[in-house]
matplotlib code that plots the C-alpha trace (Angstrom):
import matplotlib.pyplot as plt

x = [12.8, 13.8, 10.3, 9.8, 12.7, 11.7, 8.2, 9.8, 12.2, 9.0, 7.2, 10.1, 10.6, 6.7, 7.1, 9.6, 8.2, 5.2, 6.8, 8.5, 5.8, 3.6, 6.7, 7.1, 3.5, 3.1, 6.1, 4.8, 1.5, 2.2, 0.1, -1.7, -3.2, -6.0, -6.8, -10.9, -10.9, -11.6, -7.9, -4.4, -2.5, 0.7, 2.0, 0.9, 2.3, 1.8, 1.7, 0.5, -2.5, -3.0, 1.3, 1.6, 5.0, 4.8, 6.8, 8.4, 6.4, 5.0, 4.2, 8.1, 7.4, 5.2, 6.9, 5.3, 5.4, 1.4, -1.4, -4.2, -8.2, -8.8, -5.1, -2.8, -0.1, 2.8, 3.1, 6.4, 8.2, 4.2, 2.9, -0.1, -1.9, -3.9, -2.6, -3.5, -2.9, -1.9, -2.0, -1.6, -3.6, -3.2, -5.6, -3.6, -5.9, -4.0, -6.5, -6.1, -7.8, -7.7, -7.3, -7.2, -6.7, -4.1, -3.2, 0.4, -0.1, -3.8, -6.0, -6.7, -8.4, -9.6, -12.9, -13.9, -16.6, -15.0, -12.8, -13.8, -10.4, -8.3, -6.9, -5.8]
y = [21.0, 17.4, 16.2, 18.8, 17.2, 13.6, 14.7, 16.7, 13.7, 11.1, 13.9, 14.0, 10.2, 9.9, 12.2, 10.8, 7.1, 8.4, 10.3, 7.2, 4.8, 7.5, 8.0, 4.2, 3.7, 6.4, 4.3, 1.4, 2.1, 1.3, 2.0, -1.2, -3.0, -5.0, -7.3, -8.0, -9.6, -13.4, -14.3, -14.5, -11.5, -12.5, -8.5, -5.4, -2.1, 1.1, 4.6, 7.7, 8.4, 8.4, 8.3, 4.8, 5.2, 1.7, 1.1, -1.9, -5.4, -4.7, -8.0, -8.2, -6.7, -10.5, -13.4, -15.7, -12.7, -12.9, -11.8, -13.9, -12.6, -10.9, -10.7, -7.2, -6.6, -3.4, -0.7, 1.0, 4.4, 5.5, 8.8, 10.0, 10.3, 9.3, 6.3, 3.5, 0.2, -2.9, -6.6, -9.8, -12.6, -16.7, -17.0, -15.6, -12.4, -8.6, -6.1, -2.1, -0.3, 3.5, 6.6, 4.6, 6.9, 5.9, 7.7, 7.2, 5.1, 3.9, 1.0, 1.0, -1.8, -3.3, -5.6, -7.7, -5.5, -3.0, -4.9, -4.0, -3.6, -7.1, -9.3, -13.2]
z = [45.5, 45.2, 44.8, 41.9, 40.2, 40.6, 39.5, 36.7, 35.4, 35.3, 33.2, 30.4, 30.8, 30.1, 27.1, 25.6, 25.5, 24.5, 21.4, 20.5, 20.4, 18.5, 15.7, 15.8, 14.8, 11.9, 10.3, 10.3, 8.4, 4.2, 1.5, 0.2, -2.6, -1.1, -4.2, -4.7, -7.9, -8.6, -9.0, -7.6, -9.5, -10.7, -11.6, -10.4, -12.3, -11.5, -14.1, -13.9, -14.9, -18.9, -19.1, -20.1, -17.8, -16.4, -12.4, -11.5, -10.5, -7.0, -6.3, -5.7, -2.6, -1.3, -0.1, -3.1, -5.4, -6.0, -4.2, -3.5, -3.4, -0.3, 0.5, 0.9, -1.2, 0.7, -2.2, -2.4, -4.0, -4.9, -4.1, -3.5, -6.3, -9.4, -11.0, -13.6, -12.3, -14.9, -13.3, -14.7, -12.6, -12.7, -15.5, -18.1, -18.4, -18.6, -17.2, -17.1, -14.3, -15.2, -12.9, -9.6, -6.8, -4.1, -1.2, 1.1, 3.8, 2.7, 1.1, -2.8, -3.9, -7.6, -7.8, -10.2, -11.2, -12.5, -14.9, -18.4, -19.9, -19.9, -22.7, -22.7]

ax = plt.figure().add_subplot(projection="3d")
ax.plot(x, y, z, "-o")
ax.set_aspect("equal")
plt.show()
């Protein structure tokens, strides 16, 4: 009976670590803006699609406040969802992406070749 214990004690110990380090992963993923356009964005907003309801500067959420091409920029308070996406980059241009679909926890990216809406 002592052996069935033992054996029974390593099983929940097993569980439980293995619980934690799955919860601990599904935390740590974030939804991100990878940025694929020619320059380093300088604001990133966020509205609804077709609300004009502008969020708060995202690229708060980066060390520099900008994201570079090819770098990843951590989204925050977004849901999943259909969105239009404003951003200001280094060259002085305004650009408006429209109905940009962004899902929790995933990758949205904007590339240069889809840019048709921007002002200077």
């Amino acid at each position: 009976m002592f052996q069935e214990q033992r054996n029974m004690t390593k099983a929940i110990i097993l569980a439980t670590f293995i619980l934690a380090f799955t919860s601990a992963g599904a935390l740590a993923k974030d939804t991100r803006f990878w940025n694929l356009t020619a320059n380093t964005i300088t604001a990133l907003q966020l509205s609804p699609a077709g609300k004009n309801e502008w969020g708060r500067n995202q690229t708060d959420n980066d060390r520099d406040r900008t994201v570079d091409h090819d770098e990843r920029l951590k989204i925050t308070d977004t849901a999943t969802g259909v969105y239009d996406v404003k951003f200001t980059d280094k060259s002085g241009r305004t650009c408006v992406v429209p109905n940009v679909e962004i899902k929790a926890n995933g990758i949205f990216t904007i590339e240069e070749k889809v840019l048709k809406d921007c002002t200077k």
